[in-house]
C-alpha positions as CSV (number, residue, x, y, z in Angstrom):
1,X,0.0,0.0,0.0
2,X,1.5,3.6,-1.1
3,X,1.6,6.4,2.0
4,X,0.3,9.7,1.2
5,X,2.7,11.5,0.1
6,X,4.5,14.3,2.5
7,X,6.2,16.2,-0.4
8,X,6.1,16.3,-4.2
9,X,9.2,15.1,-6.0
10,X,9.6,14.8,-10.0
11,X,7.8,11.4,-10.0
12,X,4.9,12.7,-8.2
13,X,4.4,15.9,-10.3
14,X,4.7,13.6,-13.6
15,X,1.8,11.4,-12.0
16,X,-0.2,14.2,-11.1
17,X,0.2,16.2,-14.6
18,X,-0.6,12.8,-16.2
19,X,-4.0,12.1,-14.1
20,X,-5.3,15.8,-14.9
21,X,-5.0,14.9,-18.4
22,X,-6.9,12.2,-18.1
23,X,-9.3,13.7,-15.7
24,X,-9.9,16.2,-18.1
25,X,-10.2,14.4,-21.5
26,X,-13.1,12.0,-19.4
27,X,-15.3,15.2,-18.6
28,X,-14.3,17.7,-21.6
29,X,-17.3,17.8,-22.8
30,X,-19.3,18.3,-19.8
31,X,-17.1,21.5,-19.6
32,X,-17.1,22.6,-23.3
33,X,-21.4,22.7,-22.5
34,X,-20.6,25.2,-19.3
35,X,-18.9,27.6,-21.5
36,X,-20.2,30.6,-20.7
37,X,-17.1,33.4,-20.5
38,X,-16.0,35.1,-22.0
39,X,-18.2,33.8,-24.9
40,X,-20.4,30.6,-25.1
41,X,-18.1,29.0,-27.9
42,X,-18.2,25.8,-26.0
43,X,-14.5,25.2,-26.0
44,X,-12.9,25.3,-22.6
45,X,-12.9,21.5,-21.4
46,X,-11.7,21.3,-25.3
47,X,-9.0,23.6,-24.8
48,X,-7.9,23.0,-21.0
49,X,-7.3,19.3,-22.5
50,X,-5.0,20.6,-25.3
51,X,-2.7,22.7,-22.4
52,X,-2.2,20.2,-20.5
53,X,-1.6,17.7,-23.5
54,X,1.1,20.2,-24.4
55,X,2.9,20.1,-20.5
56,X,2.8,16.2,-21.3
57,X,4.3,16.3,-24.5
58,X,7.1,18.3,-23.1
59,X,7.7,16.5,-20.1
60,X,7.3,12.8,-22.1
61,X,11.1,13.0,-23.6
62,X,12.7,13.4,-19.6
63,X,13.5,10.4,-18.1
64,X,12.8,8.8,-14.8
65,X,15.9,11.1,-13.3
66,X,14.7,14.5,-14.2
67,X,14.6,16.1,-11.1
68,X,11.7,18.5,-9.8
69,X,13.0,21.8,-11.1
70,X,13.5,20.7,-14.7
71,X,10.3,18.6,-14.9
72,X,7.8,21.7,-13.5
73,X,10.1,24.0,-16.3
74,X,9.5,21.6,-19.1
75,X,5.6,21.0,-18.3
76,X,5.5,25.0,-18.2
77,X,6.6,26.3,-21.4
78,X,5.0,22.8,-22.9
79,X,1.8,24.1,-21.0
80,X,3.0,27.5,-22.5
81,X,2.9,26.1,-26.4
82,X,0.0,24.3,-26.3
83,X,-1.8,26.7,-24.5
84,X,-5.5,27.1,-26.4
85,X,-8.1,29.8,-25.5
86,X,-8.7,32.4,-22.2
87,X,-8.8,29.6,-19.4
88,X,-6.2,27.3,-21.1
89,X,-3.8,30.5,-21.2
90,X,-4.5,31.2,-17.3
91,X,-3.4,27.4,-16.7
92,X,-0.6,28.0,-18.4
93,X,0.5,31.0,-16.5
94,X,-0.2,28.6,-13.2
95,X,2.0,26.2,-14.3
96,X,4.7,29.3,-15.4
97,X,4.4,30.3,-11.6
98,X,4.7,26.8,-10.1
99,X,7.8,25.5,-12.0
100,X,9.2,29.2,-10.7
101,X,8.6,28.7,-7.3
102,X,9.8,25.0,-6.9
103,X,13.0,26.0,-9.4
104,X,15.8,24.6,-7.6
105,X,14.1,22.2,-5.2
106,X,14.1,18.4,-5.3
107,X,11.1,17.9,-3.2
108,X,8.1,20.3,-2.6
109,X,6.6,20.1,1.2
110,X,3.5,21.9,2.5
111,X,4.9,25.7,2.8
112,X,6.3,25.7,-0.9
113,X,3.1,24.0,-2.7
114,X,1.0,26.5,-1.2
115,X,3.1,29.8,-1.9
116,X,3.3,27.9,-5.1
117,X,-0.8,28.3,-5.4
118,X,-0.2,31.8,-4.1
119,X,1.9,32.4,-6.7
120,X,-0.2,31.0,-9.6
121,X,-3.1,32.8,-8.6
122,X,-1.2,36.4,-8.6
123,X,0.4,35.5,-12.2
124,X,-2.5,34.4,-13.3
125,X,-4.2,37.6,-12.3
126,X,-1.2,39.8,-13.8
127,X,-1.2,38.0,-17.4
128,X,-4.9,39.3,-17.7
129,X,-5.6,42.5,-19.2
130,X,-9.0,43.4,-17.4
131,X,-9.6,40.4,-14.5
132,X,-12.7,39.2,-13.9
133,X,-14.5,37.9,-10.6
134,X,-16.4,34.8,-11.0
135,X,-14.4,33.2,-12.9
136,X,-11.2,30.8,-12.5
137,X,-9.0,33.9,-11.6
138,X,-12.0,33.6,-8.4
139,X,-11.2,29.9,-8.3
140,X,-8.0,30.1,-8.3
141,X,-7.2,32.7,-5.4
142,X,-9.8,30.7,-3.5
143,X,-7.7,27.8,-3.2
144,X,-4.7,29.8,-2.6
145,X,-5.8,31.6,0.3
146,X,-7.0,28.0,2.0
147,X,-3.5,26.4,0.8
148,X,-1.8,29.4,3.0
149,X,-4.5,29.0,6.1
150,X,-3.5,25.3,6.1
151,X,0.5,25.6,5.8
152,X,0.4,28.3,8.6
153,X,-1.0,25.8,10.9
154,X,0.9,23.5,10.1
155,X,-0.9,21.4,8.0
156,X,0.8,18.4,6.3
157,X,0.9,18.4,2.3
158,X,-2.4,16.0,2.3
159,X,-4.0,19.4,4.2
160,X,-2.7,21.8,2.3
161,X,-3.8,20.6,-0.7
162,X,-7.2,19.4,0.4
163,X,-7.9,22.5,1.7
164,X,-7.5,23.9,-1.6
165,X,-9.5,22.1,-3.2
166,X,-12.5,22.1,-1.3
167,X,-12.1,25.9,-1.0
168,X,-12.0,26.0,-4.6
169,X,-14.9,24.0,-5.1
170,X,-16.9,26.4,-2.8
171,X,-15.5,29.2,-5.0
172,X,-16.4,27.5,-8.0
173,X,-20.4,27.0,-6.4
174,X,-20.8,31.0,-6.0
175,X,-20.1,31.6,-9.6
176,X,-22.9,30.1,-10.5
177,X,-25.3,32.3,-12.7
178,X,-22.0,35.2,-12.6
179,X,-23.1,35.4,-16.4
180,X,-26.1,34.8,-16.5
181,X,-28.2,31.3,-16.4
182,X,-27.8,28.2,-13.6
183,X,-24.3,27.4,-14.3
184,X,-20.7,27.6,-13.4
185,X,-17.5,29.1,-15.0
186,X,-16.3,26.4,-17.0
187,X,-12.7,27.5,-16.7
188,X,-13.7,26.9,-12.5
189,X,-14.3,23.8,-12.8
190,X,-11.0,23.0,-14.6
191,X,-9.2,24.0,-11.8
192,X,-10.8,21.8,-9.3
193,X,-10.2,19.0,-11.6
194,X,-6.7,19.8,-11.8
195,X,-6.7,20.0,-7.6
196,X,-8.4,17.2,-7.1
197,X,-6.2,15.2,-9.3
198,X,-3.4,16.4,-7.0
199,X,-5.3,15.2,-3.7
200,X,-5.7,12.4,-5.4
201,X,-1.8,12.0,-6.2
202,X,-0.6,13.1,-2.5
203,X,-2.9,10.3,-1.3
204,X,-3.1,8.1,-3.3
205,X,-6.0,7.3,-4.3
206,X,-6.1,8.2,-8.0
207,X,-7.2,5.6,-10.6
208,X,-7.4,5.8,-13.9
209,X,-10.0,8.5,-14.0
210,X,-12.9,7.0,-14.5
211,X,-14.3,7.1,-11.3
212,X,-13.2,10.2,-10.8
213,X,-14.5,11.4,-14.1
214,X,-18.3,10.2,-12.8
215,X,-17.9,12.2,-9.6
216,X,-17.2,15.2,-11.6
217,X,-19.6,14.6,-14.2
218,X,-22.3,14.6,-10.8
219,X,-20.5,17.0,-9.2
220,X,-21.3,19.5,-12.5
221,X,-25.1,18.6,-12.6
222,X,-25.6,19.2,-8.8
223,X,-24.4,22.6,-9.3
224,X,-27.0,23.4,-12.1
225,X,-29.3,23.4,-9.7
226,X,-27.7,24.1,-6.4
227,X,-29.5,26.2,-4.0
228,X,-28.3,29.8,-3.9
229,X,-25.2,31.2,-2.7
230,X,-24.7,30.6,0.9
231,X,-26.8,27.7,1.4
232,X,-25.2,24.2,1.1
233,X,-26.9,21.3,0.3
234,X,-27.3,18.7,3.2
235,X,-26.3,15.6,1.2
236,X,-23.2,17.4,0.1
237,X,-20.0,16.1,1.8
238,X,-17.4,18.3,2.8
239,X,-14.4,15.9,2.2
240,X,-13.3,16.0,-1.2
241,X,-13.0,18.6,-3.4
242,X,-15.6,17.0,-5.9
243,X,-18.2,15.1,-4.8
244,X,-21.7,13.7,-7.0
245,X,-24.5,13.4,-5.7
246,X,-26.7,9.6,-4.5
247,X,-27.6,7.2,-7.3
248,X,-30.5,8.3,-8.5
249,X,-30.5,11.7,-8.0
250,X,-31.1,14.4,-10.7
251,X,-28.6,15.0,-13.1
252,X,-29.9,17.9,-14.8
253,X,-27.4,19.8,-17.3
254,X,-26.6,23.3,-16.0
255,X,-28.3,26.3,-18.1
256,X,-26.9,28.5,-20.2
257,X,-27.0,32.1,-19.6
258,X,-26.7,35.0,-22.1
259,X,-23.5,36.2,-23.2
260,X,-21.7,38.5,-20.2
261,X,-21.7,42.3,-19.8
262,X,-18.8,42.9,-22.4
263,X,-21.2,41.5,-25.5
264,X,-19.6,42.6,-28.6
265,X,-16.0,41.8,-27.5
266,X,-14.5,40.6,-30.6
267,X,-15.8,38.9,-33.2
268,X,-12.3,37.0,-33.9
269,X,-10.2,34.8,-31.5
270,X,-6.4,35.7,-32.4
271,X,-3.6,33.9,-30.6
272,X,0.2,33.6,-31.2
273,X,3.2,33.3,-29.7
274,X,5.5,36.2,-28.8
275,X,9.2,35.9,-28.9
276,X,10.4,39.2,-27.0
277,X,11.2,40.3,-23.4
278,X,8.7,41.4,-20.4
279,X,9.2,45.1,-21.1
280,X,7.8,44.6,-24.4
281,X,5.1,42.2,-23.8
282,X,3.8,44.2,-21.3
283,X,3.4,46.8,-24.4
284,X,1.5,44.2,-26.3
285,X,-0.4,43.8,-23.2
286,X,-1.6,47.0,-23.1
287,X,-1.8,47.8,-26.9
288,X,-4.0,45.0,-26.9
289,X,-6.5,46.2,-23.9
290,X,-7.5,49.1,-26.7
291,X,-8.0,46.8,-29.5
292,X,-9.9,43.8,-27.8
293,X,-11.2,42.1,-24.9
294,X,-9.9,38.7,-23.0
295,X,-6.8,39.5,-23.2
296,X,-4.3,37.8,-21.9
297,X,-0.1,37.7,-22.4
298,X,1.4,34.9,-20.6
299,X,5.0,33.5,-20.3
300,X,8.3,35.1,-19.5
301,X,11.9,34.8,-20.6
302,X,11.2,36.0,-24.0
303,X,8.4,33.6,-24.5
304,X,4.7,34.4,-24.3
305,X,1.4,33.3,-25.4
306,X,-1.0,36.0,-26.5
307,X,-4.7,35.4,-26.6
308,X,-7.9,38.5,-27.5
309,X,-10.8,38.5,-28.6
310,X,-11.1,41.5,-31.6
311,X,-12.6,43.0,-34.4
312,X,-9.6,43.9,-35.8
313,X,-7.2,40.7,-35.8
314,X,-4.5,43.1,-38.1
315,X,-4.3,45.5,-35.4
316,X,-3.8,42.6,-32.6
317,X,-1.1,41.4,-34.4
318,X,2.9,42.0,-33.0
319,X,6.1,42.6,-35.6
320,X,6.5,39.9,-37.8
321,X,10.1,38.6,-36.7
322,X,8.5,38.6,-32.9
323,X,5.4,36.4,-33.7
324,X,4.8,32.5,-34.2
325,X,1.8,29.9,-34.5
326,X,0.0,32.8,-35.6
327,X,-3.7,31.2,-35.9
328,X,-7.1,33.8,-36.1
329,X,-10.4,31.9,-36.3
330,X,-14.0,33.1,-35.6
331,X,-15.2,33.6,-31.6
332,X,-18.7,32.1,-32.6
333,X,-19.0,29.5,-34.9
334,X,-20.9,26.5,-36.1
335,X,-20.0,22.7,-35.7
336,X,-18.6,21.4,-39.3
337,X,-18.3,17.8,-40.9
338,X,-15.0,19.3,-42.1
339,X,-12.5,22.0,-40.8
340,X,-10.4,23.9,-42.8
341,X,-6.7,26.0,-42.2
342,X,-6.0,28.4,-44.1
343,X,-2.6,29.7,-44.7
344,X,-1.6,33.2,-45.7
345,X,1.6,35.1,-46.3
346,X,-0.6,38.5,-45.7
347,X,-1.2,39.3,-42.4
348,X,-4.3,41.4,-43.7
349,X,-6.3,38.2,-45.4
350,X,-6.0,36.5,-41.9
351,X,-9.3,38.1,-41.0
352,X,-10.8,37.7,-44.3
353,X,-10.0,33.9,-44.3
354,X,-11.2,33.8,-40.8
355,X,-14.8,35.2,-41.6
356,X,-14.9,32.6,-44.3
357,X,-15.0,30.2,-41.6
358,X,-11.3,29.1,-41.6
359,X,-9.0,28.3,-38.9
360,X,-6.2,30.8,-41.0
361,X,-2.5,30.6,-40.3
362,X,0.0,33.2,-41.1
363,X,3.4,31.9,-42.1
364,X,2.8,28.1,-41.1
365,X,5.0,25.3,-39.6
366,X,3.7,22.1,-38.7
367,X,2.8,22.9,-35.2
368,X,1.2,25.8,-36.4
369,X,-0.7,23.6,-38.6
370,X,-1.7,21.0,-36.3
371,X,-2.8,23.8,-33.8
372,X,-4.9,25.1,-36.0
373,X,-6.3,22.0,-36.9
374,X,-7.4,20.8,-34.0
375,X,-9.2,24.4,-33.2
376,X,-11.2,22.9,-36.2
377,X,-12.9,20.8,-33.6
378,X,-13.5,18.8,-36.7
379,X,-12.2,15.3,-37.3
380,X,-11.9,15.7,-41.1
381,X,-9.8,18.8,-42.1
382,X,-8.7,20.4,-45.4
383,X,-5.6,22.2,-45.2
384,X,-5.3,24.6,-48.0
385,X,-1.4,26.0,-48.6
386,X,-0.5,29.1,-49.7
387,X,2.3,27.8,-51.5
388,X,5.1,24.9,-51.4
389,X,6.8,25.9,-48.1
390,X,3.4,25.8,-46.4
391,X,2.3,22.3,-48.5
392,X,5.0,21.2,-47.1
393,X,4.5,22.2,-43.6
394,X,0.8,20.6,-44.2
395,X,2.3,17.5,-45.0
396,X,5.0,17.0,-42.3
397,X,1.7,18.4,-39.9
398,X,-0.3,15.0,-41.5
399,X,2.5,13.0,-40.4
400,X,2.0,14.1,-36.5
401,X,-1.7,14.7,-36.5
402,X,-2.7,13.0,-33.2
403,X,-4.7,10.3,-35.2
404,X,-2.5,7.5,-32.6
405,X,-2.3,10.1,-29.8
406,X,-4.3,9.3,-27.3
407,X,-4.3,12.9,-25.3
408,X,-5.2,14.5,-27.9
409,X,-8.7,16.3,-27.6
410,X,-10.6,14.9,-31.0
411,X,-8.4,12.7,-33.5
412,X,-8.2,14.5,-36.7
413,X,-7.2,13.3,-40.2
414,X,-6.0,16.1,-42.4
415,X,-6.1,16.1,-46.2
416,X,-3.3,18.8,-47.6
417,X,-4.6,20.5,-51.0
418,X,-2.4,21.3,-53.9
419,X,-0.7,24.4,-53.0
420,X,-2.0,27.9,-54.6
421,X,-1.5,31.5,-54.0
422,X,-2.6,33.5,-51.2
423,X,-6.2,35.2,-53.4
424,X,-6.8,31.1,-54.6
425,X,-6.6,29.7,-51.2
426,X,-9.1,32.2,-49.9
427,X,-11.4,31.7,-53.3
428,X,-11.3,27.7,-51.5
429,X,-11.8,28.9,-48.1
430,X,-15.0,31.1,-48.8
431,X,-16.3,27.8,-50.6
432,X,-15.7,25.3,-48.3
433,X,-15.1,27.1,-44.9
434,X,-18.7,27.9,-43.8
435,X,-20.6,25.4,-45.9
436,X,-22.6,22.4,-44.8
437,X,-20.2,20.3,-46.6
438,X,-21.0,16.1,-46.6
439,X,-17.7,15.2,-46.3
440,X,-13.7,15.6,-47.0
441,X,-14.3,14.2,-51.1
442,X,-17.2,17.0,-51.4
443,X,-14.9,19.8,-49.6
444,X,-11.9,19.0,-51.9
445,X,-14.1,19.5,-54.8
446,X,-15.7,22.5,-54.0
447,X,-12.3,24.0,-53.2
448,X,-10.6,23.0,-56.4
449,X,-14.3,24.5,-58.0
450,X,-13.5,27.4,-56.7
451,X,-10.2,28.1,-57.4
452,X,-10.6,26.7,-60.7
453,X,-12.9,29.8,-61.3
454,X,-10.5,32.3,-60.2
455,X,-7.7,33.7,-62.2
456,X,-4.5,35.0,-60.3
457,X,-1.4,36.6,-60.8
458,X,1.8,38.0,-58.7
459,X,2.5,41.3,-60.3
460,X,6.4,42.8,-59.2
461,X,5.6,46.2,-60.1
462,X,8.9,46.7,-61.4
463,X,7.4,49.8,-63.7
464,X,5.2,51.8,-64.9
465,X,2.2,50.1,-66.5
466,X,3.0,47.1,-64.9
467,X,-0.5,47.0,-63.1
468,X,-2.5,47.9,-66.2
469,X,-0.3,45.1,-68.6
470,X,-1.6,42.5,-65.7
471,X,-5.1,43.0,-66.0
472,X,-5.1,43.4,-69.1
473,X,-3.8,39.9,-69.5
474,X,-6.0,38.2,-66.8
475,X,-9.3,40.0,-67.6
476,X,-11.5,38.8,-70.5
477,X,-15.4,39.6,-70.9
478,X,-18.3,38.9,-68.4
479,X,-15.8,39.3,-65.5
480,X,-17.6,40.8,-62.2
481,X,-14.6,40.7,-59.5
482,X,-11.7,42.1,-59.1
483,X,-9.4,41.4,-56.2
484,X,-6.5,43.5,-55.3
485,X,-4.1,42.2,-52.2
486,X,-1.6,45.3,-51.8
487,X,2.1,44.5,-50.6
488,X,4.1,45.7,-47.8
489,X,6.2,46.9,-50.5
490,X,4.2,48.9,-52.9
491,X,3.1,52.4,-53.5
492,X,0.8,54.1,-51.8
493,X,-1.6,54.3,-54.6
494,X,-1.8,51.3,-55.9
495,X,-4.7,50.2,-55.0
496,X,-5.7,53.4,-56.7
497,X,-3.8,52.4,-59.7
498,X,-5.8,49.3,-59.9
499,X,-9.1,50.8,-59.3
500,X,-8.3,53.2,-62.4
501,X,-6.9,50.1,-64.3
502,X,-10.3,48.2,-63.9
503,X,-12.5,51.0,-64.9
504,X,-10.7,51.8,-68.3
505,X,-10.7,47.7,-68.7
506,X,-14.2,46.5,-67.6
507,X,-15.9,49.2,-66.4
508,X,-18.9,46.7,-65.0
509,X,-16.6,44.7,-62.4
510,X,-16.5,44.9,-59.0
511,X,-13.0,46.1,-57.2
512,X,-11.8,44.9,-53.8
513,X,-8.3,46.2,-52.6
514,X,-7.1,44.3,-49.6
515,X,-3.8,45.8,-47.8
516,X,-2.2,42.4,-47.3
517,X,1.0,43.5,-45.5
518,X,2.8,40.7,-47.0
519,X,6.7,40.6,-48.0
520,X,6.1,39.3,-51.2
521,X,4.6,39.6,-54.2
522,X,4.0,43.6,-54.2
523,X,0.7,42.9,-56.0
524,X,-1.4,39.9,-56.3
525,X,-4.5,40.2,-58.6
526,X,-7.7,38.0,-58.8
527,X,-10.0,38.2,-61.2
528,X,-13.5,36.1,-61.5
């Protein structure tokens, strides 16, 4: 029989990151239905599963000798990468705060796992641009305070940590209806699963998660229709952290309440990676909190994960040589059969591509690709390259795309198109990206329909003329559009030129001029 644990080492924090993952994938979707904050986009079991997939992946290559401070510091910036959405960035920042505070330690007793809470509840509250009460930032400072309480009495680590949890659980209880509706912030509840799979490390009594997946899965329909803050209910027991209810008693799905205060908070979700120091994330930061809402800039060392909600996905963007896994997809959107990512060269389609219904990717790797994929929250996805270094990228992301890894949130197959141009791939994206498609055969059509009835070309603008001797060899009669996606490197009238061009050409078509921002070509034209 194992002892309950009286400090975490390296072994135990590997157990414990492993158990939350499976804790979490077993009730992900009971979550993903209490998503309420900052939008009901029915993501955040989805997303908390892919962080902490991401501390796993990282921590999966050390072996059994790693000791404490490398293992929390590896989990971290894994935590860090994966990171998806507004509560799966807080948990990262947790996890940024707890490998700080156990850095150099071999063992973690009861005083330094609680100022470790202490500490992940302050970061966590810092990396957010406007905090919010009733939500896991409430959660989270819940626990802290009762991990404190317990270690200043002297409390073994079994106390410490049970403590927090059941004080988190009672923070979780009184955000019900904070938004609106019977039920409780879904990020919340993801930290008490993540507490409760540390009780159940220290003493342990974890499993598999199945059992423990059931009590949460009760746990989550007793608080749809728990009595009102303040009053507890008498069944409820006051041991664990999460307990269900009695066979046999109601296990009604909490409601779902209108959208919160900030409605209108961004209609695009934009995250990325920041590659710069914490004077000028903090900039970001705060650029950011004028452009959008959920903001959040996590990390530190010269790597950060950036998360917003905006209107304006251009304007949330960082320099190009600072930025990575740049992904933009819509904040609201509808289940598909199949997902698509689109990639881009221009930061200014990203939105464009996004409206379409696209996860859209700006200068892609692999990760980036598989990221965006699995945002898709589709099992079949088209990836449609914007030319051979992103095909390529596609492909290598096919290799690796979770289909035989079992932490991963939804397996996904993806099918990489032929690669085209940036104005082609969004011709595909429009087609396929918000349509009821049947299936992966009927998207690949579609897409190569629709590029098939686009003409494109990159235009260098080496000269005078050079836009008019374009369209004049891509237009021909009975075209209606005319697509212009301006360069970081051309004039300022240019898209000027080209509306001038048009008019003397085919005076009846339609003229859209898009400021790209891209490197390269100066000029790409489309014409339909």
């Amino acid at each position: 029989m194992v002892a309950t644990l009286a400090e975490l080492d390296a072994a135990a924090v590997r157990r414990w990151f492993e158990h939350a993952l499976r804790s979490l994938l077993l009730v992900r979707d009971e979550i993903d239905r209490l998503n309420v904050f900052p939008v009901p986009d029915s993501d955040t079991g989805t997303n908390l599963v892919l962080t902490l997939a991401g501390a796993a992946e990282a921590v999966r290559p050390l072996g059994p000798d790693a000791d404490l401070t490398a293992l929390t510091r590896a989990a971290a910036d894994g935590a860090l990468l994966g990171a998806r959405g507004n509560s799966g960035i807080i948990v990262g920042q947790c996890l940024q705060a707890l490998a700080a505070t156990f850095a150099g330690r071999a063992s973690a007793g009861p005083g330094p796992v609680a100022a470790g809470l202490d500490a992940a509840a302050a970061q966590a509250r810092e990396a957010v641009g406007r905090p919010v009460e009733g939500t896991i930032l409430t959660v989270a400072r819940a626990a802290a305070v009762a991990a404190a309480g317990a270690a200043d009495e002297g409390g073994d680590l079994e106390s410490v940590v049970r403590a927090a949890g059941l004080a988190a659980r009672d923070a979780l209880a009184e955000t019900r209806g904070a938004f609106g509706g019977a039920g409780v912030d879904a990020g919340g509840v993801g930290y008490v699963v993540l507490l409760t799979a540390l009780l159940d490390v220290v003493t342990a009594t974890g499993d598999a998660g199945t059992a423990r997946a059931e009590r949460v899965t009760t746990f989550l329909a007793r608080l749809g229709t728990r009595p009102a803050a303040g009053e507890r209910a008498p069944e409820e027991p006051a041991e664990e952290p999460v307990n269900g209810p009695a066979p046999g008693e109601p296990t009604e799905e909490p409601a779902l309440g209108p959208r919160p205060e900030d409605d209108g908070a961004g209609a695009f979700e934009v995250m990325y990676v920041l590659h710069a120091g914490a004077d000028r994330a903090a900039a970001v930061r705060e650029g950011l909190q004028r452009t959008g809402h959920s903001v959040a800039v996590v990390g530190g060392e010269h790597l950060w994960q950036v998360h917003v909600h905006t209107d304006d996905p251009a304007a949330a963007l960082a320099g190009p040589g600072e930025m990575a896994q740049v992904c933009v997809r819509l904040v609201r959107r509808d289940p598909v059969r199949v997902g698509v990512v689109a990639c881009t060269r221009a930061p200014g389609l990203l939105e464009h591509l996004a409206r379409a219904g696209a996860a859209a990717v700006l200068d892609p790797d692999a990760a980036t690709v598989v990221r965006a994929a699995t945002d898709t929250l589709a099992g079949e996805v088209l990836v449609l390259p914007c030319d051979e270094p992103a095909a390529q990228a596609a492909r290598t992301a096919a290799g690796h795309d979770g289909r035989s890894a079992p932490h991963r949130a939804r397996p996904v197959r993806l099918h990489v198109a032929p690669p085209a141009d940036d104005l082609l791939v969004l011709a595909a994206a429009t087609e396929v990206g918000g349509a009821l498609v049947n299936d992966l055969d009927d998207a690949r059509r579609r897409a190569d329909d629709a590029r098939a009835r686009m003409r494109s070309r990159a235009v260098p603008l080496t000269g005078d003329g050079a836009v008019r001797d374009a369209l004049e060899s891509l237009l021909v009669p009975g075209d209606e559009l005319v697509t212009a996606v301006v360069g970081a490197g051309a004039g300022a009238g240019t898209g000027s030129e080209v509306r001038a061009a048009v008019a003397a050409l085919a005076p009846a078509a339609e003229v859209v001029v898009v400021d790209g921002g891209q490197s390269s070509p100066a000029l790409l034209l489309g014409v339909e």
